[in-house]
C-alpha positions, 0 to 999 in steps of 0.5 A: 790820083787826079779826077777824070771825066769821061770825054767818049764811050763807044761799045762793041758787040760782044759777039763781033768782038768775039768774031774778031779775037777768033782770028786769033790777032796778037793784039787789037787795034781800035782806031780813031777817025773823024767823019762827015755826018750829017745831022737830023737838020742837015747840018755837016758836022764832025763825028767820031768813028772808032773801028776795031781791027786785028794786028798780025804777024808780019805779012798776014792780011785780014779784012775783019774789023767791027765798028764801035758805036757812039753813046749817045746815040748807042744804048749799051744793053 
């Protein structure tokens, strides 16, 4: 097996994630965007967003998604 490198970690609440698998989705579904941030010395750079939503039955609408936090800066526990 090749060696891997961990590139990202986000982490999500477990309680939010729990609220979102309560809306009984068949699956879910994190998706990937890149952002503007501004950072602590007021440059513009690129971020990573990842938000984490249900997938349902055809024509069934729901609003609920949570955001998973970049580590750093996101401390896991």
């Amino acid at each position: 097996m090749a060696e891997s490198v961990q590139a990202f970690q986000f982490i999500f609440e477990a309680k939010r994630m729990q609220e979102l698998l309560d809306t009984n989705p068949g699956k879910v579904v994190c998706t990937v965007s890149i952002v503007e941030e501004t950072t602590k010395d007021d440059r513009k750079v690129g971020a990573l967003k990842i938000i984490a939503s249900g997938s349902y039955a055809e024509g069934e609408v729901a609003n609920f998604t949570i955001d998973g936090c970049p580590r750093p800066p996101c401390i896991p526990w």
